[in-house]
N, C-alpha and C positions, 0 to 999 in steps of 0.2 A: 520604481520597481516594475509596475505591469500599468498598461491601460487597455480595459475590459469595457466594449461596445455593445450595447443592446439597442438593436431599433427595432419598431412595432411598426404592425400595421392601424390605420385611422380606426376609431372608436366606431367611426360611423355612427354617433348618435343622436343625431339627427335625423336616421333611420330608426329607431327603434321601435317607432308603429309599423314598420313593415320590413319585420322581420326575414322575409326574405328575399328584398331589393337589399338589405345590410349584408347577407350573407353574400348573395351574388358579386356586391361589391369589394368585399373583402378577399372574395376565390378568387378575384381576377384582378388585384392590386399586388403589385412586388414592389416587399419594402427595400427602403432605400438600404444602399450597399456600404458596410460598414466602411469600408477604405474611402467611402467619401466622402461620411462623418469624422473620419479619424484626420483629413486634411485642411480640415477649417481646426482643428484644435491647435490651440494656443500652448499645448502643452503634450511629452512624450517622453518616453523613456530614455532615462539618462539627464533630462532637463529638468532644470531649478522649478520647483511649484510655489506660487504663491498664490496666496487670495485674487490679486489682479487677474491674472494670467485667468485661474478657474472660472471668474465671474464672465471676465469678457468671452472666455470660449462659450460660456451656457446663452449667452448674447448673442453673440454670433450665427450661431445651430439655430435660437428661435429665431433671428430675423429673416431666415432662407422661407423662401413661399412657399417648398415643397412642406417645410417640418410643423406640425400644429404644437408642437411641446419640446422642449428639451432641458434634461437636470445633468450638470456637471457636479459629482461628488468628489471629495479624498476625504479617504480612510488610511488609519497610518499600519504597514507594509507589517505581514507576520514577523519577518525575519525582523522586525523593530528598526530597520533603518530605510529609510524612503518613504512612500506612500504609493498606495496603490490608486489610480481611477478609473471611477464606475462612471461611463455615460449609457444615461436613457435617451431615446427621441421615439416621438410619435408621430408618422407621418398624417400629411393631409389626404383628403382623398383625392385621386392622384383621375380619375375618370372626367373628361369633361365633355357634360353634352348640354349642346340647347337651340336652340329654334324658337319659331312663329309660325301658326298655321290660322287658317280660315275659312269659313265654310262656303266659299266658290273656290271653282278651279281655278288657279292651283292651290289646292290645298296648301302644301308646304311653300311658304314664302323665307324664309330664313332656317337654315341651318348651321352648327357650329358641331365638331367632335375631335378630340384632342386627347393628349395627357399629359399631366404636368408634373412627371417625374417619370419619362419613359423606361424601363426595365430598371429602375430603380439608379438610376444614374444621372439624376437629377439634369433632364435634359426636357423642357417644355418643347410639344410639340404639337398643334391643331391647325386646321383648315376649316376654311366657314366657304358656304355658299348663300348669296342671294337673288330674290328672281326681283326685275325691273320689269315691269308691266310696258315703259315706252322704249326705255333703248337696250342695250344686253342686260344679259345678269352679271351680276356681284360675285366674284371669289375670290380667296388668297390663302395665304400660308405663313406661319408667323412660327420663326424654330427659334432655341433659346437654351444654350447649354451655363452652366450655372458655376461648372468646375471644371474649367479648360485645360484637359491633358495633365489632369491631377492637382491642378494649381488653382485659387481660389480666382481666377478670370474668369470673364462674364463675357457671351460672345454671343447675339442675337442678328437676325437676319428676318427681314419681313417682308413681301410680296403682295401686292393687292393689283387686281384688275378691279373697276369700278364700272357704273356702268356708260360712262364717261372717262375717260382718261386711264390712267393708269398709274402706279408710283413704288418702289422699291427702297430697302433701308439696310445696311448693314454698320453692325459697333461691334469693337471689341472695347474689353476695359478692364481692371486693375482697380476696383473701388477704395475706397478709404476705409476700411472696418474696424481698424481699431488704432488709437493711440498710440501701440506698440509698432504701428506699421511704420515704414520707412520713406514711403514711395506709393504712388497712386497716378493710373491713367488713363487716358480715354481717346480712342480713335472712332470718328464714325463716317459715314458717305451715305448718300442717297439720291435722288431724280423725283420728281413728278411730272407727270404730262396731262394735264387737263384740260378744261373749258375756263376760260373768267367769262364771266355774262354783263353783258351791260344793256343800257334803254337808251338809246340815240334818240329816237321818239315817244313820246306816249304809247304805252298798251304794245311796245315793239322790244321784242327782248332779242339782242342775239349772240353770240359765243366767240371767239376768238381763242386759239391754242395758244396754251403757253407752258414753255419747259422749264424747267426749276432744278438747278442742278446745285446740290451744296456738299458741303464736308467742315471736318473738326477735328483737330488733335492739340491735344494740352496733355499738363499734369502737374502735379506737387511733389514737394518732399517735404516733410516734416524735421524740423531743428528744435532741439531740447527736447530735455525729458520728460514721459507721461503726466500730464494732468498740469505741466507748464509747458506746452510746446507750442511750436509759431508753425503756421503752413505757407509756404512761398511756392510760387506757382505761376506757369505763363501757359495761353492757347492761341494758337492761328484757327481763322475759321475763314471762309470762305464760299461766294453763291454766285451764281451766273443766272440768268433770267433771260428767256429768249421770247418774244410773239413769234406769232405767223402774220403774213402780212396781212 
């Protein structure tokens, strides 16, 4: 008949001695967007409900890292035929900050600021900076969409400068979430360029570049029905390793 969406924002209470660092957090969190709790569900109008279907969708909704809670109900339909569902979800707090600091200059030796459900579209996304006292500083970028173009894929991408070398990541992927699912996969690529260290002599350390190029795609399908099924499955993967001389 209907399915009727309610998502909240975090309790925040773990804030509640400081009443208001919890408000602060609350004014500046946008809860997640119903159209992209309604796309992990296992269940919609016009389709067959059952117990499985209900449990795995409330499954589903908790395992996301944005959601701290979520209740998939049915109640049966006014008009007496069908049923209606009620879903709840309670978001996490979606703000992320943190750092190191010390009392000589520089004060701030590490920082991180992010959020991990950007405008409520469940899209992680932060940057960190750190300071190296011998060689550069530390930063990168770590982005992370959760429900790719409406669809329950998973597509992350990460960047780091070190202060040494450097190294980049990108995956997409199609997870396995539930029994009912048909198909599952995984693409991913990345580089690193760093130092390896080594001690030719005593008390003598010294560095040599090395690039590191790899990648990975496989996947499954699932054959037979929930709760008896087989998963078959193949991946290529692949790495190149380069020194300097």
């Amino acid at each position: 008949e209907s399915v009727v969406i309610h998502s909240s924002a975090p309790t925040v209470s773990v804030l509640r001695r400081v009443p208001l660092l919890a408000v602060i957090v609350r004014s500046i969190h946008v809860t997640t967007r119903p159209d992209i709790i309604r796309h992990f569900l296992l269940l919609g109008v016009g389709m067959r409900c059952s117990e499985f279907r209900r449990s795995e969708s409330e499954r589903i909704l908790r395992a996301q890292p944005f959601i701290a809670d979520a209740s998939v109900l049915a109640y049966p339909a006014d008009s007496g035929d069908g049923v209606e569902i009620e879903v709840r979800t309670i978001d996490e707090t979606s703000i992320l900050v943190g750092g190191s600091m010390r009392s000589t200059s520089p004060f701030v030796t590490r920082f991180l600021l992010g959020n991990s459900n950007l405008s409520g579209n469940a899209v992680y996304a932060a940057a960190h900076w750190g300071h190296d006292a011998t060689f550069r500083d530390a930063y990168g970028v770590r982005l992370a969409d959760f429900q790719l173009g409406g669809k329950p894929y998973m597509a992350t991408l990460t960047a780091n400068q070190q202060p040494l070398g450097n190294d980049w990541s990108a995956e997409a992927a199609h997870p396995f979430l539930t029994d009912l699912q048909r198909v599952a996969w995984r693409v991913l690529g990345g580089s690193s360029n760093g130092l390896a260290l080594f001690e030719p002599v005593r008390d003598q350390v010294h560095g040599i570049n090395v690039l590191l190029q790899y990648f990975d795609a496989g996947g499954i399908v699932r054959i037979g029905p929930p709760g008896r099924l087989r998963l078959f499955g193949a991946s290529i993967s692949g790495g190149r390793e380069r020194a300097a001389d």
